[in-house]
NUKE-734277 format. One record per residue: residue number from 1; residue in three letters; x, y, z of N, C-alpha, C in turn. Coordinates in steps of 0.05 Angstrom, whole numbers, always signed. Example, Ala and Ser with C-alpha at 12.3 -4.5 7.8 and 13.67 -1.06 7.14 Angstrom:
% residues 2
   k   r    n.x    n.y    n.z   ca.x   ca.y   ca.z    c.x    c.y    c.z
   1 ala   +264   -114   +156   +246    -90   +156   +264    -66   +156
   2 ser   +257    -45   +142   +273    -21   +143   +258     +1   +157
This chain:
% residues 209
   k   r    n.x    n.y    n.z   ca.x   ca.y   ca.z    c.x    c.y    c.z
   1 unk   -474   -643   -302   -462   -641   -275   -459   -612   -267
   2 unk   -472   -603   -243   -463   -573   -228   -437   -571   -230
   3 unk   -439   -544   -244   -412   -532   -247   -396   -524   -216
   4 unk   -368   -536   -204   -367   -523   -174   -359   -504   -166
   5 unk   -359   -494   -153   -361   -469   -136   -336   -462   -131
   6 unk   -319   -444   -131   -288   -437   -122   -299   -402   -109
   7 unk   -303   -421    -71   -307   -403    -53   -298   -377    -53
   8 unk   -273   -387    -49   -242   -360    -51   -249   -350    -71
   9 unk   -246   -358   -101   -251   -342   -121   -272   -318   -117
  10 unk   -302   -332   -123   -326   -321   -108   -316   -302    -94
  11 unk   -304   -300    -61   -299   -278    -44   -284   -254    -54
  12 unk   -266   -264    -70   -237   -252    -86   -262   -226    -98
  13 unk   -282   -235   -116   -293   -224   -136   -309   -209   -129
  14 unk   -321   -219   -108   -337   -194    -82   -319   -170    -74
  15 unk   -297   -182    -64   -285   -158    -58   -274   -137    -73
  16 unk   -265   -150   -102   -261   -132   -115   -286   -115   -128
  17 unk   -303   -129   -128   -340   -111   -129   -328    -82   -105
  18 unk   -326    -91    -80   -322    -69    -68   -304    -51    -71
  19 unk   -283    -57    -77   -255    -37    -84   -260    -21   -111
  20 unk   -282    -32   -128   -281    -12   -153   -301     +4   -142
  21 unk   -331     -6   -134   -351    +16   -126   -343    +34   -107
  22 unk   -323    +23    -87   -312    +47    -56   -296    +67    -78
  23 unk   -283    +54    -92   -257    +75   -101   -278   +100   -119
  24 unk   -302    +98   -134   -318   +115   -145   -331   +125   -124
  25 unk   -346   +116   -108   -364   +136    -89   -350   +134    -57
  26 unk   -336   +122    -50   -328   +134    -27   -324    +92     -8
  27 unk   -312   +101     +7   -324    +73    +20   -344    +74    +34
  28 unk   -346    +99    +56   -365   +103    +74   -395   +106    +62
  29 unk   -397   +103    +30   -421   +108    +22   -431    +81    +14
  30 unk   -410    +55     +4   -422    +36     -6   -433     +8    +17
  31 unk   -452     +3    +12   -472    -17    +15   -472    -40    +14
  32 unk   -470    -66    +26   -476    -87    +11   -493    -96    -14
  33 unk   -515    -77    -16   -526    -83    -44   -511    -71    -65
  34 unk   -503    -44    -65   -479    -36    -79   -464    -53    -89
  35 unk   -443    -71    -70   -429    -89    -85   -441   -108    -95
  36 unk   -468   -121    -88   -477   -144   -105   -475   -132   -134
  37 unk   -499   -107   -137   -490   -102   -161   -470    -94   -179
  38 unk   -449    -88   -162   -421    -88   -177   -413   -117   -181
  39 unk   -419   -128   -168   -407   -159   -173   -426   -174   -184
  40 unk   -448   -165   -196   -469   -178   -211   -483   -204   -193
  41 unk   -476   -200   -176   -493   -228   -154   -509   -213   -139
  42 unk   -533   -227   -125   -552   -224   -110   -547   -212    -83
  43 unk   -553   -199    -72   -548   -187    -51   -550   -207    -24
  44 unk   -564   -228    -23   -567   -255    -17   -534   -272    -18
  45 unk   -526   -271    -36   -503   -290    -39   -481   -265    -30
  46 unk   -471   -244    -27   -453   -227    -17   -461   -230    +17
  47 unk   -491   -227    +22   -491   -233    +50   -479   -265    +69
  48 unk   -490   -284    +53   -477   -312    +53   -450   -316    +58
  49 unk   -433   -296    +46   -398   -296    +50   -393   -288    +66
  50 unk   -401   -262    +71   -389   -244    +89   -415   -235   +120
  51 unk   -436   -241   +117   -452   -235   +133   -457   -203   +141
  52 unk   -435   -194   +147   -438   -170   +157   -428   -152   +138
  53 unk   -435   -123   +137   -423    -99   +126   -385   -101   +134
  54 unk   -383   -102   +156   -355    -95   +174   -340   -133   +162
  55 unk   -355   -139   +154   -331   -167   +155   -326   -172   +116
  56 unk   -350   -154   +108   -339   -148    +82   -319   -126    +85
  57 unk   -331   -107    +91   -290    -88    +93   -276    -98   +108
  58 unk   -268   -114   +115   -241   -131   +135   -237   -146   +110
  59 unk   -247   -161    +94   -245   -180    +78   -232   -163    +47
  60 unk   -245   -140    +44   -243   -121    +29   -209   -106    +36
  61 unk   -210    -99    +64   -173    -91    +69   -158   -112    +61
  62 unk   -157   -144    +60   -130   -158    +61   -138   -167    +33
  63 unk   -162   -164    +18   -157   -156    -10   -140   -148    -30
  64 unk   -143   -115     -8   -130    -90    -27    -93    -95     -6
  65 unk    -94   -100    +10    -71   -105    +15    -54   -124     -7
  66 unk    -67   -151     -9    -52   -174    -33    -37   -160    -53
  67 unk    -68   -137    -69    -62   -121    -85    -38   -106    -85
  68 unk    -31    -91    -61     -4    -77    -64    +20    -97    -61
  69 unk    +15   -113    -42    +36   -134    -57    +42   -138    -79
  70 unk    +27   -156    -92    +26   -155   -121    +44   -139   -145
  71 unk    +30   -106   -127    +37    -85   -154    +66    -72   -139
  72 unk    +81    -85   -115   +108    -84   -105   +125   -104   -118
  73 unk   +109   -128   -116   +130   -153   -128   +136   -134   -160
  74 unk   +119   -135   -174   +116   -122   -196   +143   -102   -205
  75 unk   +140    -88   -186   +164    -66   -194   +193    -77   -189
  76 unk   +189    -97   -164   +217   -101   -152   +228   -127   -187
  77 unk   +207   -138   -198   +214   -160   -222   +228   -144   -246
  78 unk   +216   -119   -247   +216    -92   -266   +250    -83   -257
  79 unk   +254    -88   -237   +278    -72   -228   +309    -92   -236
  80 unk   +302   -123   -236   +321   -135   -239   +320   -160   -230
  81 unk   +341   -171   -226   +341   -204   -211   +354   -189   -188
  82 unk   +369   -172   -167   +377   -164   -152   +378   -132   -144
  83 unk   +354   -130   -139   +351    -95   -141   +365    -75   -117
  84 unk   +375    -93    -94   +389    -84    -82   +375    -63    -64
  85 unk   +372    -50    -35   +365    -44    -11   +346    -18    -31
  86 unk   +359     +1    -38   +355    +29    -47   +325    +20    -74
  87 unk   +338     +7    -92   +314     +4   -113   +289    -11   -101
  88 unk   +295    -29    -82   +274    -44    -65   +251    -19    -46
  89 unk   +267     -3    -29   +251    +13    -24   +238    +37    -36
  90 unk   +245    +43    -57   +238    +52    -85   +212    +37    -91
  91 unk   +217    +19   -101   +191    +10   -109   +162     -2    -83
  92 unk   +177     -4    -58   +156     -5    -38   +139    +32    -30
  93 unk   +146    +50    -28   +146    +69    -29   +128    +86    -59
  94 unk   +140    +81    -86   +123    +87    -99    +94    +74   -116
  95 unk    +97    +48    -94    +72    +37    -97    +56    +48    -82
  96 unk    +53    +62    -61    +34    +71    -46    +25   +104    -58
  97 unk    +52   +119    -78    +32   +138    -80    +15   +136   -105
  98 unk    -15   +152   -101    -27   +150   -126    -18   +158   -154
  99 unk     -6   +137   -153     -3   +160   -194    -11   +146   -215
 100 unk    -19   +123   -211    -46   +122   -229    -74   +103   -222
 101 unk    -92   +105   -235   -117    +90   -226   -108    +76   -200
 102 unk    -87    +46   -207    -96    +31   -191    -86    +29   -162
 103 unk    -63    +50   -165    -45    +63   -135    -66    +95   -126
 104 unk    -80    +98   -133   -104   +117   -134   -117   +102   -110
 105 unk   -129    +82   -125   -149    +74   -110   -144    +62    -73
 106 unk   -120    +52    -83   -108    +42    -63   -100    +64    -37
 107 unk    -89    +82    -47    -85    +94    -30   -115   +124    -19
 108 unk   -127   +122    -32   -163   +129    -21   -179   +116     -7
 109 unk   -178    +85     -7   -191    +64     -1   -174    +60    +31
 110 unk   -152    +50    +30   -130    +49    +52   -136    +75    +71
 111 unk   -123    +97    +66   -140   +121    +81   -174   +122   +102
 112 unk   -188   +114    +77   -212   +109    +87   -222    +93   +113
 113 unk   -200    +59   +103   -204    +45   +126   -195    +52   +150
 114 unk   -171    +70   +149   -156    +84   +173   -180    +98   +194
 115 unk   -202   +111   +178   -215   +133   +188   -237   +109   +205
 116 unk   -243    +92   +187   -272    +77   +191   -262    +58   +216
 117 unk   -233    +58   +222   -228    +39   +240   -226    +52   +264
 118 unk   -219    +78   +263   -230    +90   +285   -257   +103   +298
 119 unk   -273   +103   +281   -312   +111   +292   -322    +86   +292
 120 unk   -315    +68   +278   -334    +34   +270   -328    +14   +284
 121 unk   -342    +26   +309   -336     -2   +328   -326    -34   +323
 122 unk   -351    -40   +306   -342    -68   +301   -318    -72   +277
 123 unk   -308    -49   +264   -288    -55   +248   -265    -49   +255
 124 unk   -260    -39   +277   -240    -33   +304   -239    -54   +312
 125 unk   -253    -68   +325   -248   -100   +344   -233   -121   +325
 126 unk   -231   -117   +294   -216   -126   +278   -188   -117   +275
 127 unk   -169   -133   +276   -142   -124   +277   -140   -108   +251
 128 unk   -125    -80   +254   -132    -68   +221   -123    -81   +203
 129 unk    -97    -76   +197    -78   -106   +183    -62   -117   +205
 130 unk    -59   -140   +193    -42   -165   +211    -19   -164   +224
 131 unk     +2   -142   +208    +28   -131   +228    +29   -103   +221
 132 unk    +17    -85   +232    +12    -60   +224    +34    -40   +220
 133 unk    +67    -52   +236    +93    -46   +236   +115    -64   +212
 134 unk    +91    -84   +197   +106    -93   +170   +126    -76   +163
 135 unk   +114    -57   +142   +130    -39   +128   +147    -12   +141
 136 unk   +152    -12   +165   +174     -2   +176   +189    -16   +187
 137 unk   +187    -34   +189   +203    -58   +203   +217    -74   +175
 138 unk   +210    -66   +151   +221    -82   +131   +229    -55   +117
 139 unk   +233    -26   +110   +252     -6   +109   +267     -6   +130
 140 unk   +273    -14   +155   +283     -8   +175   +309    -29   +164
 141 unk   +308    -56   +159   +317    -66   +155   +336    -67   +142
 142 unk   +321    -56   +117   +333    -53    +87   +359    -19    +88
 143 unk   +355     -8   +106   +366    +14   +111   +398     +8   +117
 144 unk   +381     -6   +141   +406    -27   +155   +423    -46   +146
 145 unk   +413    -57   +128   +431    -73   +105   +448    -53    +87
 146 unk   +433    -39    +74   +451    -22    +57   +471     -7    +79
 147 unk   +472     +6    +97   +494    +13   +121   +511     -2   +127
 148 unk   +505    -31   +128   +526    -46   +130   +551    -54   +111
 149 unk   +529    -54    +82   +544    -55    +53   +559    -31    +45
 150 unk   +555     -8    +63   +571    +18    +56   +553    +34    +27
 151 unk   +526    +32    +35   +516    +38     +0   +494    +61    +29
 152 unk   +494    +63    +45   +471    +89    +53   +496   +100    +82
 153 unk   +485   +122    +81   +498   +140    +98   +495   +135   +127
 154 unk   +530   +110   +142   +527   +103   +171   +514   +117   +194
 155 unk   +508   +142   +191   +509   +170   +215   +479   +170   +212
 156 unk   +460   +158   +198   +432   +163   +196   +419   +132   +222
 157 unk   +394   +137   +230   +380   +129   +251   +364   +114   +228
 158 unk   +363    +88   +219   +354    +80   +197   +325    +71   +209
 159 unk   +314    +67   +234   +285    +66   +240   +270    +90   +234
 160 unk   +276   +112   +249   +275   +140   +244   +274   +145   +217
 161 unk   +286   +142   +196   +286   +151   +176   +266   +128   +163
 162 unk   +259   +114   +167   +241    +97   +157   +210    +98   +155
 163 unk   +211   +116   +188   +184   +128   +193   +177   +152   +172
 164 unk   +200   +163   +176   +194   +191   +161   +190   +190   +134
 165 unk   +201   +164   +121   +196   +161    +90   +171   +153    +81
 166 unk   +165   +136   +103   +134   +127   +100   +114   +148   +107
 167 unk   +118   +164   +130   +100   +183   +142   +101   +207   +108
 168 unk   +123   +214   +104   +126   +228    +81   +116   +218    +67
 169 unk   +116   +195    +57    +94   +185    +22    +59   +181    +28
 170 unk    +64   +179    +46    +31   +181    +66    +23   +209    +49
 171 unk    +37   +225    +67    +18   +250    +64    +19   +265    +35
 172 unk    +42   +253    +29    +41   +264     -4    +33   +251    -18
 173 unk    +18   +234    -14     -7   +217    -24    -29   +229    -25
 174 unk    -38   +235     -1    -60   +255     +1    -55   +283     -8
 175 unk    -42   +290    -12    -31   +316    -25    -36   +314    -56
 176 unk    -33   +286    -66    -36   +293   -102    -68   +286   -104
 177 unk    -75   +263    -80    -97   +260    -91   -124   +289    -90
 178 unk   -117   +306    -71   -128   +334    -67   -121   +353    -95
 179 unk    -98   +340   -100    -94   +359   -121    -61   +393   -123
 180 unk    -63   +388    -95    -46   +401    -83    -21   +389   -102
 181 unk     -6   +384   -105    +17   +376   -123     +9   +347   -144
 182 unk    +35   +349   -161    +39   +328   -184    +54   +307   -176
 183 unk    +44   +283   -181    +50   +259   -178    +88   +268   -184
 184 unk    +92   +271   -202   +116   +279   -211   +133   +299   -187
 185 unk   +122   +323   -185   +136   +327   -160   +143   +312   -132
 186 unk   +119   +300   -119   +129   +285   -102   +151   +268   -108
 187 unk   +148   +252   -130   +166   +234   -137   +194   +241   -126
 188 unk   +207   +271   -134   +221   +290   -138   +230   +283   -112
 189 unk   +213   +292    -89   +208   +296    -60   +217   +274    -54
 190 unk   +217   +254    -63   +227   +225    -52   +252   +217    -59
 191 unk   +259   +227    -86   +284   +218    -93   +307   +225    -82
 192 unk   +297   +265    -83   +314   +282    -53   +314   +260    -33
 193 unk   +296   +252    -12   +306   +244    +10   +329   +214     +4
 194 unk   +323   +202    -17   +331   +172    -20   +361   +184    -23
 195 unk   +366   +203    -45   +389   +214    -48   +408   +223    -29
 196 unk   +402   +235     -5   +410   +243    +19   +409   +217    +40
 197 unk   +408   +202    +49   +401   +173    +53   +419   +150    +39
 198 unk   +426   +156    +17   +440   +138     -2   +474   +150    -16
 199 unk   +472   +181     +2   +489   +193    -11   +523   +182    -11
 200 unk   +530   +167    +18   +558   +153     +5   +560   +140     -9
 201 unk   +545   +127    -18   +541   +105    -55   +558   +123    -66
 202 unk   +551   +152    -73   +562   +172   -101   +577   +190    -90
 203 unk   +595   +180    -77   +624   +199    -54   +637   +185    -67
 204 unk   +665   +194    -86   +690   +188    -95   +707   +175    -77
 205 unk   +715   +165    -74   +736   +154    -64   +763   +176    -55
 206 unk   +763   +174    -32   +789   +198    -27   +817   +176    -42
 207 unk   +834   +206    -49   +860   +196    -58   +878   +197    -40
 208 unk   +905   +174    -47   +926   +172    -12   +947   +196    -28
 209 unk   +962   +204     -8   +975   +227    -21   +957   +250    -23
């Protein structure tokens, strides 16, 4: 009896064909035959799924997206059964910068699509990702919860600062992966701001009298 087919899987495995070959030579350089042979299938059967170059990288972004999910749930499980506003955005945050292989890749690949979605016509007419205000809209949140709980500092603009934490791990992303600083310093760079952000948590209690 034919063994059957698990489409999704199949696609799953394509794409990750592409996320290992983009993350070594570039994305703008790889090919659909490229990924066949990273994915050991015929260049025939990668066309079959995806038809186009641009609908394999669309297919290829909500991939690598899953992926950071994934390696967020990951940290937030690592953190506890209740990790609470501050460790939550902690671990959304230092999943995006590269510090090792697989937040590397992610954040070179991600970059890339940024660029290709603005010259690549047909990968532009594709929504980039699905709510592209997700993850400021979910620190925004979390900012805002902890302000309410008395654990982050009331007097802060918690949208505002939401941008800036993200806009900041952005670029100090690209900063380690250049080489320009250590994963370890940025880190540093983040904890400063979380610290300043979080700073009534570790304010004593005034005394009466």
């Amino acid at each position: 009896m034919p063994k059957r087919v698990d489409h999704e899987e199949r696609r799953a495995q394509i794409a990750e064909a592409l996320i290992q070959v983009a993350g070594r030579r570039g994305l703008h350089a790889v090919g659909m035959r490229d990924v066949a042979a990273e994915a050991g299938v015929s260049l025939r059967l990668v066309q079959y799924y995806f038809e186009t170059k641009e609908k394999l990288l669309f297919y290829g972004l909500q991939h690598l997206t899953a992926r950071f999910t994934a390696r967020v749930g990951a940290r937030l499980a690592a953190a506890g059964p209740e990790p609470g506003p501050r460790a939550t955005i902690e671990a959304l945050l230092l999943a995006s910068l590269p510090i090792d292989e697989e937040s590397r890749t992610f954040h070179l690949l991600y970059s890339s699509y940024s660029i290709l979605s603005v010259t690549d016509e047909a990968l532009a007419a594709q929504p980039f990702i699905d709510n592209p205000d997700a993850a400021e809209n979910a620190l925004t949140g979390l900012l805002e919860k902890a302000q309410a709980s008395g654990l982050a500092d009331p007097g802060i603009a918690a949208r505002t600062e939401a941008i800036s934490l993200l806009a900041m791990t952005a670029t100090m992303g690209t900063s380690i992966l250049v080489g320009q600083r250590t994963p370890e310093s940025a880190i540093a760079v983040l904890h400063h701001h979380l610290d300043r952000i979080f700073a009534t948590a570790r304010k004593p209690a005034a005394k009466n009298g």
